[in-house]
Structure formats: C-alpha cells, structure tokens
C-alpha positions as CSV (number, residue, x, y, z in Angstrom):
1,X,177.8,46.5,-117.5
2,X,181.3,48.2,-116.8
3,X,183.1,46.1,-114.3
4,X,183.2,47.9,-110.9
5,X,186.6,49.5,-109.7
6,X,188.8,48.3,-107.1
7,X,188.7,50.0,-104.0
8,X,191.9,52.0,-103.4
9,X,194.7,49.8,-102.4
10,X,193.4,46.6,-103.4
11,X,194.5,44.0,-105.8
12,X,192.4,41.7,-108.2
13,X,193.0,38.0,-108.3
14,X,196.5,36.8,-108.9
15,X,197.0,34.5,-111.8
16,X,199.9,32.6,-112.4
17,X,202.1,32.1,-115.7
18,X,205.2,29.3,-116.4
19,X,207.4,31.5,-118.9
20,X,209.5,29.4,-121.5
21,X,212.5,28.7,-119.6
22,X,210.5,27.0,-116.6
23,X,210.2,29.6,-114.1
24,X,206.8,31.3,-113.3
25,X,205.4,34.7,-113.6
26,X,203.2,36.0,-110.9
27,X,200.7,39.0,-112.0
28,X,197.9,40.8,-110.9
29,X,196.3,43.8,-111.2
30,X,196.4,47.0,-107.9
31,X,194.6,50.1,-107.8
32,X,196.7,52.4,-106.5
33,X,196.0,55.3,-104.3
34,X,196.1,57.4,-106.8
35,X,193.0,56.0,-108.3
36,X,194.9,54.2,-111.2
37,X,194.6,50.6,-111.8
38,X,198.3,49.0,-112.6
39,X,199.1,45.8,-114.0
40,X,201.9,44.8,-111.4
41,X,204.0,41.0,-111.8
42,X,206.8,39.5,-110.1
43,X,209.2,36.4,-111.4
44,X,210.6,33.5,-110.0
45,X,214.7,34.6,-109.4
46,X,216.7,33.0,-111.6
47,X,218.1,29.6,-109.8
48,X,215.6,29.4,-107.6
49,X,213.6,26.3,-108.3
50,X,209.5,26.6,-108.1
51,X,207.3,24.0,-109.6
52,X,204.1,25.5,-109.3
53,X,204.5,29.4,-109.0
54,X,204.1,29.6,-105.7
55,X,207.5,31.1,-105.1
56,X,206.8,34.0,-107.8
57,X,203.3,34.7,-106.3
58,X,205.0,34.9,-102.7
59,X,207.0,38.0,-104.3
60,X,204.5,39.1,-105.8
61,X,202.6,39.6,-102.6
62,X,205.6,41.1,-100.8
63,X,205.7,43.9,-104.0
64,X,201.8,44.5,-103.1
65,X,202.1,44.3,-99.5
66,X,204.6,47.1,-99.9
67,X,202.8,48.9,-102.3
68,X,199.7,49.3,-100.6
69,X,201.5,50.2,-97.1
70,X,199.9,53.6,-95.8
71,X,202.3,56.5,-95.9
72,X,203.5,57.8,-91.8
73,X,200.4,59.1,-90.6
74,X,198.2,57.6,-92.6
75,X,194.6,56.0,-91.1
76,X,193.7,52.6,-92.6
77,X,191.4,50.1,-90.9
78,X,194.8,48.4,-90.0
79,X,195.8,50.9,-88.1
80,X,195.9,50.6,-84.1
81,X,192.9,52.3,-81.9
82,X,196.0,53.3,-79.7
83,X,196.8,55.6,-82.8
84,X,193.4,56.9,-83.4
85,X,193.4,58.0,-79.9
86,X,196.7,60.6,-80.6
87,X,194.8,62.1,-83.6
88,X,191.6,62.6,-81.6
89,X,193.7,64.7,-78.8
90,X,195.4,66.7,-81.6
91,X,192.1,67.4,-82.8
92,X,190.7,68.2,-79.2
93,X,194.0,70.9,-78.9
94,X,193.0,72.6,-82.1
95,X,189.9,73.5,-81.1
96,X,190.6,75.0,-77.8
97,X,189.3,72.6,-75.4
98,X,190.5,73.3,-71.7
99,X,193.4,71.8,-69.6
100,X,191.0,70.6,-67.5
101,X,188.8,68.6,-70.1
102,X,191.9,67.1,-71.9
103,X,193.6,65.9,-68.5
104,X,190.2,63.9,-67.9
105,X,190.2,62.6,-71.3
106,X,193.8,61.6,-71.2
107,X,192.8,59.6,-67.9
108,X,190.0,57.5,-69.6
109,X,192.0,57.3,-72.8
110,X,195.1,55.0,-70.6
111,X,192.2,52.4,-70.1
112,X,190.9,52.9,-73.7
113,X,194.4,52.0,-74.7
114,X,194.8,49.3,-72.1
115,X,191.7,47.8,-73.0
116,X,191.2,47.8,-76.8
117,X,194.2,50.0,-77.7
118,X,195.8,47.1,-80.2
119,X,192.9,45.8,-81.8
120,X,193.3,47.1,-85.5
121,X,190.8,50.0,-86.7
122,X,188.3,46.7,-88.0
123,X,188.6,44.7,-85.2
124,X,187.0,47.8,-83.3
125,X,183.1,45.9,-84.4
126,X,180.2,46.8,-82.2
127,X,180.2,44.2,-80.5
128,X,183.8,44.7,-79.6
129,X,183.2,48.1,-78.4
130,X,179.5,47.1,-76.7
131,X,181.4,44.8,-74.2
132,X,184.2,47.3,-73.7
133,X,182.3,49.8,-72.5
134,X,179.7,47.3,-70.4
135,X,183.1,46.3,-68.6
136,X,184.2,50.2,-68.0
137,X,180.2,50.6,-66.3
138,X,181.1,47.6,-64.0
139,X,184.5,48.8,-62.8
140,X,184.2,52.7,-63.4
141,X,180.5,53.3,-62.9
142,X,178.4,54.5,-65.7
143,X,179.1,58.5,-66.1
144,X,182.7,57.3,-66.9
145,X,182.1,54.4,-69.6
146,X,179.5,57.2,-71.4
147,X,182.2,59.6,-71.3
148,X,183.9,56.7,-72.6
149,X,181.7,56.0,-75.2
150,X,181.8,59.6,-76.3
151,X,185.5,59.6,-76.7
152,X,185.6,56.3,-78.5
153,X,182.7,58.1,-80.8
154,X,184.9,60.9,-81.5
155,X,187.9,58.8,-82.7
156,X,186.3,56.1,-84.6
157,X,184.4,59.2,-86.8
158,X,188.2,60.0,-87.4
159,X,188.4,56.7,-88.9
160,X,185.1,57.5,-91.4
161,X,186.3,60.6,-92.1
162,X,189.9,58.9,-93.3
163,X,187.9,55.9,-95.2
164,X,189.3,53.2,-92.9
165,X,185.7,52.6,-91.8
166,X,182.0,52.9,-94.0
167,X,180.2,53.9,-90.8
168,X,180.9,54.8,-87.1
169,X,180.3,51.7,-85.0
170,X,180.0,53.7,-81.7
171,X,176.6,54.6,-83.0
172,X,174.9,51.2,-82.7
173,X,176.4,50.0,-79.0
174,X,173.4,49.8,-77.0
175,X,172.6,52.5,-74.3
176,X,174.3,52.8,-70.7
177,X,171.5,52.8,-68.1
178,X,172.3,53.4,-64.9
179,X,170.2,51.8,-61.8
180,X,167.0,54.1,-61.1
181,X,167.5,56.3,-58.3
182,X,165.0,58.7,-57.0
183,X,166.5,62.0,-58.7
184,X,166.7,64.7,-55.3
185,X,165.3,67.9,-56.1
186,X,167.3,70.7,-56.4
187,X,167.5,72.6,-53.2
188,X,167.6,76.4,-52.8
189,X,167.7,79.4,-49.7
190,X,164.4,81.7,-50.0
191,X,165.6,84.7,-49.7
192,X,164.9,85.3,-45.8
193,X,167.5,82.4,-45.3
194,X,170.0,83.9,-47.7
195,X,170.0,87.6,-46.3
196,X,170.4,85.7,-43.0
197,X,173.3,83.7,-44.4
198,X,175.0,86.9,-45.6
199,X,174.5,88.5,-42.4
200,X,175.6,85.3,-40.1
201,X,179.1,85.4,-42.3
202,X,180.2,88.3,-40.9
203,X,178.6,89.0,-37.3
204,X,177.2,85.6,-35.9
205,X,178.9,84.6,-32.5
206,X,178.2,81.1,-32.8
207,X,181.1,78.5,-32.4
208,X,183.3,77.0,-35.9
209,X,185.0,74.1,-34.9
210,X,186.9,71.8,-37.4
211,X,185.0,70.0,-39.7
212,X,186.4,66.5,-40.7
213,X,185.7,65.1,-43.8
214,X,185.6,60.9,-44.2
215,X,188.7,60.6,-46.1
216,X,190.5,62.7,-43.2
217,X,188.4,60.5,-40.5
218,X,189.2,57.1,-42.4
219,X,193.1,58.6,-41.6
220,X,192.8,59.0,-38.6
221,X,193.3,62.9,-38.3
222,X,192.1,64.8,-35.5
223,X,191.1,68.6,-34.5
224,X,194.0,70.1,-32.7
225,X,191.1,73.2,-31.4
226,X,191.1,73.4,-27.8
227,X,187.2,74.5,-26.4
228,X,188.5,78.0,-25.6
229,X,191.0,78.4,-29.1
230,X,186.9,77.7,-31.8
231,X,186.9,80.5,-33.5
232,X,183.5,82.0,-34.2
233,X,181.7,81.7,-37.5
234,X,182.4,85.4,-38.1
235,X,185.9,85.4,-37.1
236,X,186.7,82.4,-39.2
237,X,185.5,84.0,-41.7
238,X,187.3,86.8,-41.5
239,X,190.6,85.1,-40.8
240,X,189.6,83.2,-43.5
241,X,188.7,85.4,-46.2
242,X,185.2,83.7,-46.8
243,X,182.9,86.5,-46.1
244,X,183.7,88.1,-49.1
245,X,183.6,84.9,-51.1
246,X,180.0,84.5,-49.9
247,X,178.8,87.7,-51.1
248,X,179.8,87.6,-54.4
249,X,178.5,83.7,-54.8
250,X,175.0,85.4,-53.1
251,X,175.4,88.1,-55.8
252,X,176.3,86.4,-59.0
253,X,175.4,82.7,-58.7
254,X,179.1,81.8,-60.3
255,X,180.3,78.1,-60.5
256,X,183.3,78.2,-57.9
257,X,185.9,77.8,-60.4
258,X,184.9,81.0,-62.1
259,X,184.6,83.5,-59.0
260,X,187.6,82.7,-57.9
261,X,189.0,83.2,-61.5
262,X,187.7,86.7,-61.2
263,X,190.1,89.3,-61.8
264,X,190.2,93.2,-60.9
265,X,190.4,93.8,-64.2
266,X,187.7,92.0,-65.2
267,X,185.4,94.5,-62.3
268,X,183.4,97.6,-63.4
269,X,182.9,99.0,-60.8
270,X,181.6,102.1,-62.2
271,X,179.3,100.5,-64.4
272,X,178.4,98.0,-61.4
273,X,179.4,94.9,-63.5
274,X,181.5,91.6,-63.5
275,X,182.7,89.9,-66.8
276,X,183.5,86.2,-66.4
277,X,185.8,85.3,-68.5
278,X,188.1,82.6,-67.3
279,X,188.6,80.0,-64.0
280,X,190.7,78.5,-61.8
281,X,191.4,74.9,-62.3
282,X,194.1,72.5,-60.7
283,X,196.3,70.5,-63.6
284,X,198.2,66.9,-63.1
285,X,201.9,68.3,-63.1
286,X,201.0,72.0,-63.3
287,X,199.4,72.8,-60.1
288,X,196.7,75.7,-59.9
289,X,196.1,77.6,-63.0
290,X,193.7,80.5,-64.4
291,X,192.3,79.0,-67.9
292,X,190.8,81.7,-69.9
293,X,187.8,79.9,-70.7
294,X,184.7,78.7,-69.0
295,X,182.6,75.7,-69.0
296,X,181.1,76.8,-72.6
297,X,180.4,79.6,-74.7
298,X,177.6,80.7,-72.7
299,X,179.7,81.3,-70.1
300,X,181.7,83.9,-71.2
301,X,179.1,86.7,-69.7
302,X,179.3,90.3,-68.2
303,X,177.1,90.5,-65.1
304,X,175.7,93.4,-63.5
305,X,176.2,93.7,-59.6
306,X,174.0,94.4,-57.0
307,X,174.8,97.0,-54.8
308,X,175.9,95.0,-51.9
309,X,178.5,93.5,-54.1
310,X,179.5,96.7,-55.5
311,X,179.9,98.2,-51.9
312,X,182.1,94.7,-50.7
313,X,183.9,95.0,-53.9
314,X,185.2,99.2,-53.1
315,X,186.2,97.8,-50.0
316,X,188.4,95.1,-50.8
317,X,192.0,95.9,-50.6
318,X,193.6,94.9,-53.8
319,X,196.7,93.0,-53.3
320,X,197.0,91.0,-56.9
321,X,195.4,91.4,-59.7
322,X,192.8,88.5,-58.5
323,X,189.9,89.7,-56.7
324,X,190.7,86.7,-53.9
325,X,193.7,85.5,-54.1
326,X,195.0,82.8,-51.4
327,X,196.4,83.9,-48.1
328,X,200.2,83.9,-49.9
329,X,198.7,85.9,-52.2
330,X,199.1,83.4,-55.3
331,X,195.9,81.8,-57.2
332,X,192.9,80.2,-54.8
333,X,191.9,76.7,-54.5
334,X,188.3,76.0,-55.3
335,X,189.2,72.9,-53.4
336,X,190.0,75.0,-50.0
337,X,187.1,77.0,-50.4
338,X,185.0,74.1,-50.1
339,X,186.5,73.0,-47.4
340,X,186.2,76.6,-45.5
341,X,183.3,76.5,-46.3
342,X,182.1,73.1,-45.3
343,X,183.1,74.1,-42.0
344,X,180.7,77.0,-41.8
345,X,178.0,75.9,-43.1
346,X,177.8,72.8,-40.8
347,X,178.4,75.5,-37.5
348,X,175.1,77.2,-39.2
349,X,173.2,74.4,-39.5
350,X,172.9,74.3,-43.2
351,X,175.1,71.6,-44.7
352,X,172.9,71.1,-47.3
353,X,174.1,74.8,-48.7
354,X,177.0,73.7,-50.9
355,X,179.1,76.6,-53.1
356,X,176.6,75.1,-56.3
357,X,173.2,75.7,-54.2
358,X,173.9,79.8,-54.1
359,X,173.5,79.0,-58.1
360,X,170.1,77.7,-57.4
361,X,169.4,80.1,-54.9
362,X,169.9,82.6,-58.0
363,X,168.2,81.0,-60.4
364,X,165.2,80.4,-57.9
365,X,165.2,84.3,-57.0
366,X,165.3,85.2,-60.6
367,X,162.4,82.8,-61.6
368,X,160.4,84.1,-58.4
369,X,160.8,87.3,-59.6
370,X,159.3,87.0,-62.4
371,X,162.1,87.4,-64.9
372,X,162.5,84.4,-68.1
373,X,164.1,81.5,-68.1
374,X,166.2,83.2,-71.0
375,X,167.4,85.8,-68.4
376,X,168.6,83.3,-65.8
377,X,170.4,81.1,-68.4
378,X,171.7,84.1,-69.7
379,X,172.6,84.8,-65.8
380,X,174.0,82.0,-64.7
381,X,176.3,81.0,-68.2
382,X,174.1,77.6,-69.0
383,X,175.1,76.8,-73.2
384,X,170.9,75.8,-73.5
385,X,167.2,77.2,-72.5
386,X,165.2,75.7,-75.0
387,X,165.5,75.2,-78.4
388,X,162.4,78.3,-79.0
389,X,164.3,80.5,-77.0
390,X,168.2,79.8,-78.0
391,X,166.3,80.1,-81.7
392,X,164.4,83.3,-81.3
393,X,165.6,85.2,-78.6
394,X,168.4,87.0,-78.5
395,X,171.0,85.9,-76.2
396,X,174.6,87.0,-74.1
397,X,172.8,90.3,-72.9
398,X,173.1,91.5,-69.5
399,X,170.1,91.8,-67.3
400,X,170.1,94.3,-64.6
401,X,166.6,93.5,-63.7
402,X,169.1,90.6,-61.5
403,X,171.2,93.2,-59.6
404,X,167.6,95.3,-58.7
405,X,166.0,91.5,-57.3
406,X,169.1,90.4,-55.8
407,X,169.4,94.4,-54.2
408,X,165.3,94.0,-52.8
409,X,166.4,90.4,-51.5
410,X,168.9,91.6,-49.7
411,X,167.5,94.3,-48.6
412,X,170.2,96.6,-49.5
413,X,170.1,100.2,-50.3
C-alpha cells in the first residue's frame, strides 16, 4: 500500500546525520503548498560545537517554520479568530448587506473579539465556543448570544472553506433556550376600530398631553404643558404631521422604517400604487440615512393604494422629494414617530396600537377577507409563506383585491 501524502505544509520525521568532519546534518522531508514533497536539511555552522545534532535540527526547524509560514492573508488553523472576523465583514459588504445589519454585527463582533478574539483558528473547539456563547446568554440575554452564534457560524465556515478546519464546530454547540414565556398573541384593530382611528387622527377633540416614557421619567424630565396650552389629538396631529403618517400605515401595513423611506418618486399616483423600495435607518457616526434596501427580498414590492390614500396622497404638498419628510424638511426619524405617536395613542385609549400592529391590522383584514396567505405575504414584504406556496405559486405580484378591502373597510368612496 502507497504511503499516504503529507498534508500541505507538513513535515515528516526529522532524522539526524554526523557528517565526516564531526558536525551534524539535520533532514527531513515538507510537502509544500504546492503539493510537492521536498527533501529539505540544514548543517551544523561551521565552529559551532554540537554533540548530538541538536543544534542542526534547531535550524532545521527554523528553515521549516519559515517555510510553511502562510503568505499575508492567508487562513490557517493558526490564524487569530480576531482575523476571521475581518474576512467575514468583507464578505458581509460584498454581498450587499445593509448599514444597519453590519453596524449590529460590528457591535457583537467587539465582544466576539474581546472574548475569544486570540484563541488561534484550533483552539476555537466546541467546547470553547459552547461556553462562549452560554456566557454571552447570561450577560446579553439569549436573542444576542444566537445572533452570536450565527456570526461565529459564518466565520468559522470561512475557516472550512480555506482548509484551516475539517468541519465547522459552531454546528455541534448545543441550543440556546430561552426561559418559557407565555408567547402574547398578536393583537389587531377590526376594522370598526381602525376607521374610528383614522377618523379620531384628524377631528377628535379629546385632550394630548405629553407622554413620558421611563427612561425620560427615570431622568427626571417633566411636561412643561400648562392645562389650557394640551393640544387636542387632532391638532397635535396636525402640528405634527401624524395624520398623514397614519393613513398611509392604515393603507399599506409598511414597517416604519420603510414608509417613511417613501419617496414621491416612488408614488403612482395615476396607477394608484406605492413601490417600496428603500428605508430610513439611523447609523453610529452617520446619522439618519435612506438605505435602498429593505428588510429582504420580499420586501422590495409595488403596492396598490386604496382610495383614501390616493386622495391623502394628491393633497399632500410636496416639499422634498420624501413623501414626509421632518419638520426642517430633511429625512424623518422612525424613532420620533414613535414617540408622536405614543402620545396619541395613549390620549385614545389604545396604547396597545404600536406603528407594527397597523401591520397586523392588515394582514388580519386581508385574511378576513378572504384573500391567501400568499397575497398578504406578498402584501406586507415577509421573505416566507410556506414552503408549498413560495414553491408553487407565483410570487412579487400586486394584489389590488387589498386596495378594494382596505377601500370597503374604510368605508371610502
């Protein structure tokens, strides 16, 4: 039977030689990375005395050391996690992924780094990596150590892919569980309480104080609004250019992020349509920007508009080229919004009615309506139905069976 090869890199076993005029010859065979086996030696220096060979071997092991060192850029399982880490984000730039996404990565990546970042690729075992991550749960909470775990997955398959490692040990750490909580069901307006919500945004009388959240209480900060200076639910909303907002969640059941990423030019009005293709995100050291991308493929869509949104939308002034911009006319917080919004809903009664439950609302209309659950994921921009319908129906359409339900919701027309 043929001897096996070396693997790349690696040397067979050293033997030693005393040469005629007393000093030593150290040789040894190295399979380069070409994939050719070399016969490689070193001597002992002239002068220098060496009784056993042990001086020629130590040269001989500084030749091989040098031999086999990886080239700049090179992965080997000697190779930092730390490193693996700035491959994996050049990766995650190539293929497009969002500000957003990488500026959460790069903030679980600093305790990656602090963590395990100078263990060497093989020291990275799964038992290395099991405790790691059982730590992050303790101190982070479990959604961050399996976002974690998904990042360290990602990099350590760099490592397979480059040979350092025979198989990803990410695969084998034991799952995250989280306590059991009763899960809350999702929440949504029947459409009574959303044509009353629509109608309370622009004409209801009743009071809108300040509402404080518990970071702002825990600071100390009061309302400044005297009794007689509390705005009125419609007139905050008009002074706050929420009305509009409103409708246009009502109508389309957007994330936040995406509505207010909504351009003019993105409006067909004409055709009675809305394409979403971008949002608004806020970025560590860059402020507010408009990322043209959504949360995935799926939610890259053109959505037809009910009338109520088409008739809003013609009477919009149109001051930027974004359909609601902020009151200096530059890009719109999703994070003010909320806020605004907060503030309504808790003078109507209904601070259960978050931005994300007008999303429900339209996915609960839609089902109640009768249409598939193929049309309200198509709808509402979610990546997966089931696996029979992403398979065999055909997806990204638009559905203005939605604009016609939303329209008899409303009552509009």
């Amino acid at each position: 039977m043929a001897r096996p090869s070396l693997p790349l890199g690696a040397h067979g076993k050293i033997a030693r030689t005393q040469l005629p005029d007393g000093r030593w010859r150290a040789s040894c065979r190295i399979r380069d990375v070409d994939g050719v086996t070399r016969k490689v030696y070193r001597e002992t220096p002239a002068g220098q005395r060496d009784r056993t060979g042990a001086v020629a071997e130590r040269y001989l092991q500084e030749a091989l050391a040098e031999r086999s060192a990886p080239q700049d850029g090179d992965i080997t399982a000697a190779t930092k996690v730390h490193v693996l880490w700035d491959e994996y984000r050049e990766r995650l730039v190539d293929a497009g992924r969002s500000a957003a996404t990488l500026e959460d990565y790069d903030r679980i990546a600093v305790r990656i780094n602090a963590g395990i970042g100078q263990l060497a690729i093989r020291e990275a075992t799964t038992q290395q990596l099991d405790r790691f991550l059982r730590e992050m749960a303790d101190r982070h909470g479990v959604p961050t150590a399996r976002k974690t775990r998904t990042i360290l997955s990602g990099m350590l398959g760099i490592a397979v892919r480059y040979g350092a490692l025979t198989s990803n040990p990410v695969r084998e750490v034991s799952e995250l569980a989280s306590r059991r909580v009763a899960r809350k069901r999702s929440k949504a307006m029947d459409a009574a309480a959303l044509a009353q919500l629509l109608h309370d945004v622009r004409k209801s009388d009743v009071p809108c104080p300040v509402v404080l959240s518990e970071h702002e209480k825990k600071k100390g900060r009061r309302t400044t609004s005297k009794p007689g200076q509390i705005p009125t639910v419609a007139e905050y909303c008009t002074s706050s250019d929420l009305a509009d907002v409103v409708t246009l969640f009502a109508a389309t059941g957007c994330r936040i992020g995406e509505l207010l990423g909504i351009r003019w030019e993105d409006v067909d009005l004409e055709a009675k349509s809305v394409t979403i293709c971008g949002k608004i995100n806020r970025i560590r050291g860059r402020g507010l920007i408009r990322e043209d991308t959504t949360k995935s493929e799926a939610g890259m869509r053109t959505l037809p508009l009910p009338g109520f949104a088409v008739e809003m939308l013609r009477a919009r002034p149109r001051r930027t080229e974004m359909v609601f911009p902020s009151g200096a006319d530059t890009l719109r917080d999703p994070d003010t919004v909320s806020k605004q919004w907060r503030q309504v809903r808790a003078a109507l009664g209904l601070d259960w009615v978050t931005t994300h439950t007008f999303r429900k609302t339209v996915a609960t209309l839609i089902d109640e309506e009768g249409l598939s659950s193929r049309v309200a994921a198509d709808h509402l921009g979610h990546a997966q139905v089931s696996m029979t319908q992403d398979v065999y129906f055909g997806r990204g359409r638009q559905h203005s069976e939605v604009a016609d339900a939303l329209d008899a919701v409303i009552g509009w027309g």
